[in-house]
N, C-alpha and C positions, 0 to 999 in steps of 0.2 A: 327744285328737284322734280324731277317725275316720276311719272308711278314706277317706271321700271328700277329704281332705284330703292324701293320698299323691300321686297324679299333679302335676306341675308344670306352670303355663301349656301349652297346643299350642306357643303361637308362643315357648317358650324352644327347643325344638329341634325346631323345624318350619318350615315354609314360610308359616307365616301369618304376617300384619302384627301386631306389637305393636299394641296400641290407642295408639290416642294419650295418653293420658291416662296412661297407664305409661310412656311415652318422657316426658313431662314429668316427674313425678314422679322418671325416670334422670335425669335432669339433674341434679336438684335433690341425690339421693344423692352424685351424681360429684362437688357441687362441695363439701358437706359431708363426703365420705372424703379429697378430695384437703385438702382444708386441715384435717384431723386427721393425715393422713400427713405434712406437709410442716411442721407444729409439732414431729415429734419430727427429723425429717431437715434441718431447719435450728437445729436448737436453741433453738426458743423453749420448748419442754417436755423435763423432763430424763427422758434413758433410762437405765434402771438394769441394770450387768451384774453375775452373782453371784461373778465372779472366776474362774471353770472354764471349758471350754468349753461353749458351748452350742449346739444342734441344734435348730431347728422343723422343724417336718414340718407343711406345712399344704396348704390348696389356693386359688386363687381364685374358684370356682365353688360356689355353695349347694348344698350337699348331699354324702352322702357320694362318696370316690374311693378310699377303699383308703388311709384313712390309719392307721386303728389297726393292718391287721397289719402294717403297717411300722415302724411305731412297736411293735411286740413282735419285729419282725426286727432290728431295730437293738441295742434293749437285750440281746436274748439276744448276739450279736454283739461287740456292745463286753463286753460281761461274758467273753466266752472272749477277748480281748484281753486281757484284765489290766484294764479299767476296773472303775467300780464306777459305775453309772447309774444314776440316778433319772428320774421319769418327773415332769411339770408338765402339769396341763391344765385347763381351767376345769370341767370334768363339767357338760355340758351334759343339763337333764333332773331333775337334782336337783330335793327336794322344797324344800330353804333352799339357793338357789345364793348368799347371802349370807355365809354361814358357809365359812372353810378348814378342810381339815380333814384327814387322812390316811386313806388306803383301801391296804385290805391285804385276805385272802380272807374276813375273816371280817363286812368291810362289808357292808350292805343294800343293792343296784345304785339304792333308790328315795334313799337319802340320800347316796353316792357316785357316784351314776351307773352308766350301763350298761358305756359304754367304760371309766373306770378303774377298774374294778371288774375288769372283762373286763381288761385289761393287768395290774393284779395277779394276777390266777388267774395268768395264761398266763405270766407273769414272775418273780413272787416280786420285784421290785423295790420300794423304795420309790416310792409313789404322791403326790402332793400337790394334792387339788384348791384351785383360789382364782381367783375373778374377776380378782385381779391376780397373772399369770403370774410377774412380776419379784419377787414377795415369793415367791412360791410356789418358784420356782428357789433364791432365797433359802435357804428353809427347808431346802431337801433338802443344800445343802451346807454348813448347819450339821448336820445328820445325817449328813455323811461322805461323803458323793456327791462324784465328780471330775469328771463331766460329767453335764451336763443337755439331757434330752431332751423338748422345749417338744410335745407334742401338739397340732395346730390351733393354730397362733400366730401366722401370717402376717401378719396383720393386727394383732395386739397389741404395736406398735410401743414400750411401753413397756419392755420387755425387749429389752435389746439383744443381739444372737446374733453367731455365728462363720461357720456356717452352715445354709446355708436349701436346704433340701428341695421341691419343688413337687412334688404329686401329682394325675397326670391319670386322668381316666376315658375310658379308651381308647376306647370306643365312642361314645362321646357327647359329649368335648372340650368344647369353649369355647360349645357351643348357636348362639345366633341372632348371639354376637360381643357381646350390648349388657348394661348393666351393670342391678343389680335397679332397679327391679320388671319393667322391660321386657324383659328375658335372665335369666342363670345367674350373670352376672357381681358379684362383691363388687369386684373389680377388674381394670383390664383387662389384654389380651392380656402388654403391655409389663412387666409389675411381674411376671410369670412368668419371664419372659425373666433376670430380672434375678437371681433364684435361682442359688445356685451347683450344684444338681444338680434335672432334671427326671425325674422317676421315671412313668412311664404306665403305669399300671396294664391289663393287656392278660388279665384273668379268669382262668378256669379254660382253660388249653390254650393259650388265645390266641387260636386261629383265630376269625374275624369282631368280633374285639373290639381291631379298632384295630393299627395300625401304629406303628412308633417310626421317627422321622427322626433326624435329624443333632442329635447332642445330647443326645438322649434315651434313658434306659437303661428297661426292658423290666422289669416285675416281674408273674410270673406267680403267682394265687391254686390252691395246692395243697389238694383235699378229696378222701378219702380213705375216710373216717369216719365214721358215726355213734356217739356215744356216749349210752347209757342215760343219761338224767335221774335218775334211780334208784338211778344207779351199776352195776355189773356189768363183763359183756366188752363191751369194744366191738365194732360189725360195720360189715362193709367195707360202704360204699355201694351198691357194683353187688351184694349182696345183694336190693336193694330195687329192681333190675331188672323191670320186668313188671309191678310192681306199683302197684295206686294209692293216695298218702299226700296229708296233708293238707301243706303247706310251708306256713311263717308265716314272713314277713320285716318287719320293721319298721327298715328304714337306709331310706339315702338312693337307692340303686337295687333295689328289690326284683326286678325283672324277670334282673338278674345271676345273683341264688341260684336263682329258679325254673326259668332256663335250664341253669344250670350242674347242677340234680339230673335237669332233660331229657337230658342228654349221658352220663348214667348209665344213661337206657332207661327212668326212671321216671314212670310216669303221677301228674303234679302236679296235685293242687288246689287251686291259689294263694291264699291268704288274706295280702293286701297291705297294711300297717296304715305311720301316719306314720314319721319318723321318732323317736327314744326314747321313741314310747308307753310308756305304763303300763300293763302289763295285769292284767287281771283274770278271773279264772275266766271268767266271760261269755263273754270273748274268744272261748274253745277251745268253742263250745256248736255245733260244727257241724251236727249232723247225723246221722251216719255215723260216730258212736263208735267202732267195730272197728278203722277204718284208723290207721297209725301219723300221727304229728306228726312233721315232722323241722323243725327252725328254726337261725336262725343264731346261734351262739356271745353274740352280747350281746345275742339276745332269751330265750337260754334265761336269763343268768344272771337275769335279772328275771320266772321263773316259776317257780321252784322250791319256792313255795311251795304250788302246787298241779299240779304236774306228775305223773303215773303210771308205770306202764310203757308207754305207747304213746309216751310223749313221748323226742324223740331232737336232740340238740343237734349241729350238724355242726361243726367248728373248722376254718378254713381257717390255710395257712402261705404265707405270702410268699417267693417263688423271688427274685432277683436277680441278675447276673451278677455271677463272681466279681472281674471287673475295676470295675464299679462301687466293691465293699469295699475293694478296692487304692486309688483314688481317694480315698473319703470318709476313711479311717484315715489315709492322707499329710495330708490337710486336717487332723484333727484332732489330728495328733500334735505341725502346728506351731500351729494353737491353745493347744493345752498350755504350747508354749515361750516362746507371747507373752506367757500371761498369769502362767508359773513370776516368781514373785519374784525379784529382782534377785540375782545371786549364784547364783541354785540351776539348774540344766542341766534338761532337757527330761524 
């Protein structure tokens, strides 16, 4: 893809009219998602659950919200519980998203993906990509896994879950209200609601990036860091104060990262690329060789193969409140005990 393929419609989160022609075409989405949703929720199509509990973590809006470091906040999380979690998600971006397959540190991000590729690094969990989520949860608790943790699965109704996760983009929420091609939306407002926990992601600090209401728990993106591509020491951000780098973002909200390294003092020159681009040397032919590259955690892991010393990868970490984890751990420790075998306690 190319950059000019990064911005989304104006009129998803602006003041402009949808064209018409995209509010017909929502229509037509609304009534082909609703009666794929409403085959597995009335049982005319069978859900398959893998016997453990299980966790999506998804969002109803196209594009990213802040799901994968949540989905590395959780598994580190339940691992210092005493669980043993595994990680499901279709790895979107693949070069054969046809194939299942396991990703662990030593996969290719072009044949596993960027994101489980990136949640293995940062986890050391069992990974399992597969178009079908429900085999995939499958597979990891034939490998020992006691709970399963669905990446991006909200909508993958074939997997039946314990619970469900929604994650907002604080600043930018729900866009124009209308569903694609004419909004943001995969689904509407209501099937948010319906999630047992909503998580809003509110960036780096918080401040101008969204407020939480009634209901809504507050997770803040913590970056701290650059790390050498190269490997070496790491250096603190506000090192790179004063000074001008090139910043390469290829997610779903690049203008997040590029602010969030503004707030460190740092003169950005934005290079905004789709989302799970593939890059290629090309990519980095700026210009102005001398200045550093700083990018985000799952665009670095998909350059490594021609990355230098100017190149610096930033990893963010997901804050949450600690009453949130009181919450979600009560949820899933009677998940456990509903689905513990007859006879055996919790």
């Amino acid at each position: 893809m190319s950059k000019a393929s990064v911005q989304p419609p104006a009129y998803w989160y602006g003041d402009t009219p949808a064209p018409l022609g995209a509010r017909f075409l929502s229509g037509i989405y609304s009534a082909v998602t609703a009666l794929r949703r409403n085959a597995y929720l009335k049982g005319w199509r069978k859900r398959r659950h893998p016997g453990v509990p299980v966790i999506v973590v998804g969002n109803i809006t196209a594009g990213g919200a802040g799901k994968t470091p949540l989905t590395i906040a959780l598994v580190e999380r339940l691992r210092t519980e005493g669980w043993n979690p595994g990680v499901a998600t279709r790895g979107y971006g693949r070069e054969d998203a046809s194939t299942a397959l396991w990703v662990d540190t030593r996969t290719d991000a072009f044949q596993g993906g960027d994101e489980p590729v990136l949640i293995a690094h940062r986890t050391g969990a069992p990974v399992r990509v597969d178009r079908d989520r429900a085999a995939a949860a499958r597979a990891l608790v034939e490998a020992g896994c006691d709970v399963v943790v669905c990446d991006d699965g909200l909508q993958h109704y074939r997997l039946a879950r314990d619970i469900e996760i929604e994650v907002v983009d604080g600043r930018r929420r729900y866009g124009n209200g209308r569903l694609l091609p004419a909004g943001p939306l995969r689904e509407l407002p209501e099937r948010g609601a319906r999630c047992d926990f909503r998580v809003v992601n509110v960036g780096a600090g918080g401040a101008g990036n969204g407020d939480t209401g009634f209901g809504e728990w507050s997770m803040r993106l913590i970056a701290d860091l650059a790390d050498p591509m190269l490997g070496g020491r790491a250096r603190k951000l506000g090192s790179f104060s004063g000074q001008r780098v090139h910043a390469v973002a290829g997610i779903g909200d690049p203008e997040r990262f590029f602010s969030m390294l503004r707030d460190f003092g740092i003169a950005v020159v934005p290079h905004a690329f789709a989302d799970h681009h593939q890059y290629r040397a090309e990519d980095f032919e700026f210009g102005s060789r001398e200045l550093p590259v700083l990018m985000t955690e799952k665009d670095a892991v998909k350059c490594t193969a021609f990355a230098d010393d100017r190149h610096f990868s930033v990893p963010v970490r997901a804050e949450l409140p600690e009453a949130f984890w009181v919450a979600l751990l009560d949820r899933l420790a009677r998940a456990r005990q509903h689905h513990a075998p007859a006879g055996k306690g919790a």
